[in-house]
C-alpha positions, 0 to 999 in steps of 0.5 A, spaced: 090 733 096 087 734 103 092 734 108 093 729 115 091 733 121 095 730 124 102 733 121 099 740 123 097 738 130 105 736 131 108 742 127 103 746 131 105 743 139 112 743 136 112 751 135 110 751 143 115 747 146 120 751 142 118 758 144 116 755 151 124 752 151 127 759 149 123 762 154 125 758 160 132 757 158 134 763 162 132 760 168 136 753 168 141 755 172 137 757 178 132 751 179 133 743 178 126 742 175 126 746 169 133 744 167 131 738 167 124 740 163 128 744 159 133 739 157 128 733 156 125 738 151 132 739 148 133 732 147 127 731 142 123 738 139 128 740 134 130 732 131 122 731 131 121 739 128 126 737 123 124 729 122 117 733 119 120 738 115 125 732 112 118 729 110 115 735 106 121 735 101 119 729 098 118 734 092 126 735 091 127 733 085 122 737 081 125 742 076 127 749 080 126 746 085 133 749 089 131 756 086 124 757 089 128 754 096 132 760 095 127 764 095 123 760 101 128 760 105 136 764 103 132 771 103 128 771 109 135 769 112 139 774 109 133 780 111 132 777 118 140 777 119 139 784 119 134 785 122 135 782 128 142 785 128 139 791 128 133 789 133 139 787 137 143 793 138 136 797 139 135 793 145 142 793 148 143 786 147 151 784 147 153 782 141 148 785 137 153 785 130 154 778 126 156 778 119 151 774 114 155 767 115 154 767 123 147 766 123 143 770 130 140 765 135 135 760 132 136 763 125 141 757 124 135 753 122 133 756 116 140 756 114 140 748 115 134 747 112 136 750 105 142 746 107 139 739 108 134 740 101 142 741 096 144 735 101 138 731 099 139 732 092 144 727 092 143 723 099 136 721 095 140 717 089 142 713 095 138 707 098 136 709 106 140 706 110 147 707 105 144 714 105 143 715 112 149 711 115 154 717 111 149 723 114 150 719 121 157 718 120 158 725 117 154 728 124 159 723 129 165 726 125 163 733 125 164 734 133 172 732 133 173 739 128 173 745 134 173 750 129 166 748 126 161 751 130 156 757 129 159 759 123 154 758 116 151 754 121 155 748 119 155 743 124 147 743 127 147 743 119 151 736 119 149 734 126 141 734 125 141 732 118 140 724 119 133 726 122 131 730 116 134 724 111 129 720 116 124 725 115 124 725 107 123 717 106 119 715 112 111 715 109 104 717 112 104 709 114 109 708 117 107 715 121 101 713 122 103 705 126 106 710 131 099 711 133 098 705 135 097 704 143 103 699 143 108 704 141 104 710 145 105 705 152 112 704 150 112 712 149 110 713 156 116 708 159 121 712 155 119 718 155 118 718 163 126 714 163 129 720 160 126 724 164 129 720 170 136 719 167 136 727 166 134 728 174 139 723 176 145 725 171 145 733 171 152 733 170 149 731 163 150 738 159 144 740 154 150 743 149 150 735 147 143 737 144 145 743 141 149 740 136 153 747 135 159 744 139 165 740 138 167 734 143 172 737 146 169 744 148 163 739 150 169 737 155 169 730 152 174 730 146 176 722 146 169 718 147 165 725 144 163 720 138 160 715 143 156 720 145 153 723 139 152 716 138 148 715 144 145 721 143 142 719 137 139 714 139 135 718 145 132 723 140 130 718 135 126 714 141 123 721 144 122 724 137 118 717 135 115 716 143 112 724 141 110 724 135 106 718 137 102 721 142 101 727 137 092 728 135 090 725 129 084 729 128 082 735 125 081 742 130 078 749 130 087 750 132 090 745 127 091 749 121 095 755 126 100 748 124 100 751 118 103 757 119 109 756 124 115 758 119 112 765 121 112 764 129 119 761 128 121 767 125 118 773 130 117 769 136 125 771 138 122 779 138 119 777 144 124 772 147 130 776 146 126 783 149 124 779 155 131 777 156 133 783 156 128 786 160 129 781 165 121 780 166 119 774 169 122 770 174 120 763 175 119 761 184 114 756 182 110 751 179 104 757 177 111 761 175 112 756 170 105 755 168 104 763 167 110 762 162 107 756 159 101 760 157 104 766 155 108 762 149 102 760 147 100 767 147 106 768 143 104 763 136 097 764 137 098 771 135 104 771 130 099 765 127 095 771 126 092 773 119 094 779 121 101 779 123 101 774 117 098 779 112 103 785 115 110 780 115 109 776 108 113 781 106 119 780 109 118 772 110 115 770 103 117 775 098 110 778 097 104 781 099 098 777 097 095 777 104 096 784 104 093 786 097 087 782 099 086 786 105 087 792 102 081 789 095 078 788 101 077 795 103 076 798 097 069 793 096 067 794 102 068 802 102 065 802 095 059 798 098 057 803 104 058 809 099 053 805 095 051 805 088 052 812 086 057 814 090 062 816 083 056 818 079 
């Protein structure tokens, strides 16, 4: 089955502004513009990442489905939990010890991702709207509980699982009617009217986005539903405002958009390293830039074959590219020593 540009175009844009995110976060305390840049990314990059990966579970119901998923994605969890653990605390990090259930930093999304494929094994039976006003209710009611947060991941689990629901029964036509120009004119609109409301409403917090907070730590106990609601709404109007603006058409770079599982996983090597040694500094809109193309950086080279080929281990559980490397070698020694060589 040949696959639409346009789904990797997007998953390979939407790896960037998470990595390009994580590295300007350290910096929204000091400057009012790459606050509001960060959170107007916050606001649609992972409904929009988890929408997509909602969309290539339409394979759910298939036979072993949940087992293969537990390899895919429990066991690189449980062996990047530790790892990182053990990265943490090499680089001095505080905080560096968590248990098997507290997911370190941006690994809650592999945790969830397994999560949201059991929960599709039921939500799929119902019809989309029933199924999507139990996850949005579900996600709304999450947010009055203050003892659910980071732990096994469950309130981003319960908070972001509508946009995957949405995901698993939106189809390629209704994808591809968000490339009409009416819908990407209005894209513009909105996505300009957030940006506007975010500078002139900084009091907004960006733990609202994060969806691993409760309503009342979020200082809105009362009217934090209310809240969730509008939030869901701004994320589902940016996430359709981008992906209508994502290219179409097939280039040199897409198929990097194929491989972004591996940037999601290692990237956080580079960003936790950085932080730590406090490298960068953001004065100005170069500064800014500079950041911009060094994440680039950063999933150009985890996109790499050899990265891949050096990582699928520890990833996907075997070590094809690595002994297609190796065959490699072999051949290509044996051809340079020539036919007699093992006479």
């Amino acid at each position: 089955m040949n696959r639409e540009p346009f789904f990797d175009n997007a998953k390979l844009i939407l790896i960037f502004i998470v990595v390009f995110g994580h590295m300007i976060q350290p910096f929204t305390h000091d400057s009012q513009f790459v606050y509001t840049l960060y959170t107007w990314i916050y606001v649609f990059h992972m409904p929009a990442f988890i929408l997509l990966a909602g969309f290539f579970a339409k394979a759910v119901k298939e036979k072993g489905y949940i087992a293969k998923l537990s390899k895919k994605l429990v066991m690189p969890y449980l062996i990047f939990q530790f790892v990182y653990t053990m990265y943490y605390f090499f680089i001095g990090k505080e905080g560096w010890l968590h248990g098997p259930f507290y997911p370190h930093w941006s690994l809650w999304f592999l945790f969830s991702l397994f999560c949201w494929h059991v929960l599709l094994q039921w939500f799929s039976r119902l019809s989309p709207l029933i199924g999507l006003g139990i996850a949005v209710q579900l996600g709304i009611l999450v947010g009055y509980f203050s003892d659910i947060g980071h732990t096994l991941s469950l309130s981003r689990t319960l908070v972001f699982f509508p946009f995957f629901l949405l995901g698993y029964w939106l189809t390629v036509d209704h994808m591809k009617k968000l490339q009409t120009w009416p819908v990407r004119i209005a894209g513009l609109v909105v996505m300009a009217g957030v940006a506007a409301f975010i500078v002139v409403a900084p009091e907004f917090s960006s733990g609202w986005l994060l969806g691993s907070k409760s309503y009342a730590t979020l200082g809105s106990a009362d009217v934090g539903g209310l809240i969730r609601v509008g939030v869901y709404l701004l994320a589902a109007v940016m996430t359709a405002s981008v992906l209508a603006w994502m290219p179409t058409k097939q280039f040199s770079f897409t198929v990097l958009g194929q491989r972004t599982l591996y940037v999601y996983l290692l990237h956080g090597f580079f960003i936790q390293f950085f932080r730590q040694a406090d490298w960068f500094k953001v004065d100005n809109m170069f500064d800014l830039f500079g950041l911009a193309v060094f994440a680039a950086g950063i999933v150009y080279l985890l996109s790499s074959s050899l990265v891949r080929t050096m990582s699928q281990p520890l990833i996907e559980g075997q070590a094809k590219m690595l002994k297609h490397m190796w065959s490699k070698h072999v051949t290509h020694s044996s051809n340079r020593k020539g036919p007699g060589a093992y006479r």
